[in-house]
PLY file of the C-alpha trace (Angstrom):
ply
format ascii 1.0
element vertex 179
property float x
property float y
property float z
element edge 178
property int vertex1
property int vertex2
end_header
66.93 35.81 15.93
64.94 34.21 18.38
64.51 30.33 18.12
60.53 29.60 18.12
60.52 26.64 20.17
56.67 25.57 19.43
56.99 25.45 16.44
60.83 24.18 16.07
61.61 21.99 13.12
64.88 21.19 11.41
65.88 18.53 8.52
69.14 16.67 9.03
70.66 14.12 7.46
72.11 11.07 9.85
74.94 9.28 9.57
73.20 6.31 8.08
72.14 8.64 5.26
68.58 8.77 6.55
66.57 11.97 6.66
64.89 13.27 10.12
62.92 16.00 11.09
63.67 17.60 14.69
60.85 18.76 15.43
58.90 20.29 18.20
56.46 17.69 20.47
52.56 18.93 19.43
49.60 18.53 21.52
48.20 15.88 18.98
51.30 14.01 18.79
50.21 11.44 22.13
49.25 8.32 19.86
52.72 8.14 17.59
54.82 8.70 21.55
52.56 5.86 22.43
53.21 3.64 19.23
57.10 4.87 19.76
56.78 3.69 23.89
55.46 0.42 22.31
58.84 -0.18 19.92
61.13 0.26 23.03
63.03 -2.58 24.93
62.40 -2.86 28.49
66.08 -2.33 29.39
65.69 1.59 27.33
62.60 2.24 29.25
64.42 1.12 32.22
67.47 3.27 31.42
65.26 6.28 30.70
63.23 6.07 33.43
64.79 4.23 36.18
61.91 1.65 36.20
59.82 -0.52 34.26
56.31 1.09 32.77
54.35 -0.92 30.10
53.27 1.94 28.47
52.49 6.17 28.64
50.71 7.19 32.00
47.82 9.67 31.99
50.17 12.27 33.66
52.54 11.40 30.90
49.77 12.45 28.20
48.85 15.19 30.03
52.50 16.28 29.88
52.44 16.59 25.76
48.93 18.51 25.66
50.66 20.94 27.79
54.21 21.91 27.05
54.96 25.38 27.33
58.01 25.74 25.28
59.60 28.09 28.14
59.64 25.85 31.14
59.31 22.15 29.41
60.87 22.08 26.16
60.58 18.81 23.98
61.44 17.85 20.69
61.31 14.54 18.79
62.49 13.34 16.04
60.79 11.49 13.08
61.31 10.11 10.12
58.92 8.79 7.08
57.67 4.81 6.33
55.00 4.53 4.33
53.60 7.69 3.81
53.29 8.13 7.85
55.22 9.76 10.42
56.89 7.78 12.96
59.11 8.89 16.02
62.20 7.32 16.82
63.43 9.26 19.50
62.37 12.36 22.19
64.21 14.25 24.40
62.92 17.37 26.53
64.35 19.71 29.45
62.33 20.52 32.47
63.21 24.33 34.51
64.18 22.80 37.82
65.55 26.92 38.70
65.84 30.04 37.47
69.13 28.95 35.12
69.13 25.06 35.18
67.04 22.32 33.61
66.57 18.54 34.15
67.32 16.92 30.52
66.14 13.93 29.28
66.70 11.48 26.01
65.03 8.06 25.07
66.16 6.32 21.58
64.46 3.88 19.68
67.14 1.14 19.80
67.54 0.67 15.67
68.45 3.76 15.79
71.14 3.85 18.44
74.61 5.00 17.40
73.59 7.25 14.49
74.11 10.76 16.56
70.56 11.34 17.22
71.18 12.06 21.22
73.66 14.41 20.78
71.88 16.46 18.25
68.81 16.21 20.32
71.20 17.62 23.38
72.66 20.60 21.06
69.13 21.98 19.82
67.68 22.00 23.05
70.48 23.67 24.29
70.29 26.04 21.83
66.52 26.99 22.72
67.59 26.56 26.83
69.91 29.25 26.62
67.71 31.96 24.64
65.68 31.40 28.10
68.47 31.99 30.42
69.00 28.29 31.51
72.91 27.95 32.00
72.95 24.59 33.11
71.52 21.14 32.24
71.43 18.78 34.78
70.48 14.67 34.74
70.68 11.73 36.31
72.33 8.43 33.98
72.72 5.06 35.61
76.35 4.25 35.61
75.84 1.23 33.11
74.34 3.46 30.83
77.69 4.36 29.21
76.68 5.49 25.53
74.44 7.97 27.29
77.01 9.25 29.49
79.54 9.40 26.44
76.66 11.76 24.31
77.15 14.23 27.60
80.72 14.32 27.15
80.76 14.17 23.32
78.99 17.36 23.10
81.04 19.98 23.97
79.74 22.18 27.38
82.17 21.92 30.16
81.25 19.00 32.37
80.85 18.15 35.99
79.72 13.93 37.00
79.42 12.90 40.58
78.42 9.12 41.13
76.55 8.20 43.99
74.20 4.87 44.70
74.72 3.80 40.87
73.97 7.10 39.49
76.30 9.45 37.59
75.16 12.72 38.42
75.85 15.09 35.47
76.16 18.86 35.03
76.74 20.72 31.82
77.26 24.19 31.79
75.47 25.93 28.59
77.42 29.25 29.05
79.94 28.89 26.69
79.04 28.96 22.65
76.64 26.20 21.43
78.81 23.16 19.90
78.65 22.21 16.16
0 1
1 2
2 3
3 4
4 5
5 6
6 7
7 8
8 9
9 10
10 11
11 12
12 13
13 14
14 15
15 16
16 17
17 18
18 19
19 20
20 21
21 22
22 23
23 24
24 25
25 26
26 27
27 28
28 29
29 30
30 31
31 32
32 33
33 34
34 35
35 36
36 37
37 38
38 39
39 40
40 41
41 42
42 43
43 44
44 45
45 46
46 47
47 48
48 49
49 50
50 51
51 52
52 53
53 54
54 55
55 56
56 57
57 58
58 59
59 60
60 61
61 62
62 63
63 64
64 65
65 66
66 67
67 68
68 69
69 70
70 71
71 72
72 73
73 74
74 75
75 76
76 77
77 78
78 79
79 80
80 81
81 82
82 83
83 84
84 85
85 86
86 87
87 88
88 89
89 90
90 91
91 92
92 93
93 94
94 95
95 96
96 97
97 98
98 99
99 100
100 101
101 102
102 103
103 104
104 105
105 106
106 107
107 108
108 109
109 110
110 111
111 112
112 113
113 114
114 115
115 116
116 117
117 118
118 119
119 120
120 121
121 122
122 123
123 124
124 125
125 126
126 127
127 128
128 129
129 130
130 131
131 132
132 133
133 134
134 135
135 136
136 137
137 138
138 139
139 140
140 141
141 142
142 143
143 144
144 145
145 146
146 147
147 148
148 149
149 150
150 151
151 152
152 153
153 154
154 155
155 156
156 157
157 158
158 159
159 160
160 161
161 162
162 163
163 164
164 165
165 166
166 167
167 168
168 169
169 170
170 171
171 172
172 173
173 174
174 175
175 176
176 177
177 178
């Protein structure tokens, strides 16, 4: 069966007990990445993006109102307070070549340690190789060592380089999905 990736959307339970929905990133969804931008320390932003931003960019908006779910895959994940739904972490993959994508993870610091990165990673690597992408690629800063530990955690064959402060990274997505 082929995974829908627009309209993607799976319960889990974490290991805290509480229940998420992975979902897929919607066009209308800009205002709760904004309020979920607005939660983050400076030093996850920093992490995530190798600089300091106060907030979503126009080209960032523009980015949700047009994911194609081929090319630029993202999902989120939310959970419920009061009634509304809040995100507490994203994570997307961006075709950089016909079998490889750039991957990417930000998580709301509460909610750090819980698993959420790594089952981000496996469901979009799930929907990366129904569209032929054998490889995820991405750049973590060396002293960003629980993010480097979800890449290794997860179970695709692994390649790092470090250069300049950076730990290249290369997963290889050919082998059966973990978990």
């Amino acid at each position: 069966m082929v995974i829908d990736a627009h309209s993607y959307c799976v319960r889990e339970v974490l290991r805290n007990g509480m229940e998420v929905c992975i979902r897929a990133l919607h066009p209308d969804d800009g205002e709760r990445m904004a309020e979920a931008f607005r939660n983050l320390e400076p030093e996850s932003v920093y992490t995530r993006f190798f600089s300091f931003k106060d907030g979503l960019s126009e080209a960032d908006y523009r980015l949700i109102r047009e994911m194609d779910f081929d090319n630029r895959v993202a999902l989120i994940v939310t959970h419920r307070v009061d009634g509304r739904e809040v995100v507490i972490a994203s994570s997307s993959y961006a075709r950089c070549g016909a079998d490889v994508a750039e991957v990417a993870f930000i998580v709301e610091e509460d909610f750090h340690g819980l698993g959420i990165a790594r089952r981000l990673l496996a469901h979009l690597g799930r929907i990366a190789r129904e569209r032929g992408i054998s490889r995820f690629i991405a750049e973590v800063l060396v002293a960003n060592a629980p993010m480097l530990k979800v890449f290794s955690a997860v179970g695709w064959p692994i390649q790092k380089r470090t250069a300049d402060g950076t730990v290249h990274v290369t997963l290889s997505l050919t082998e059966a999905p973990p978990g």
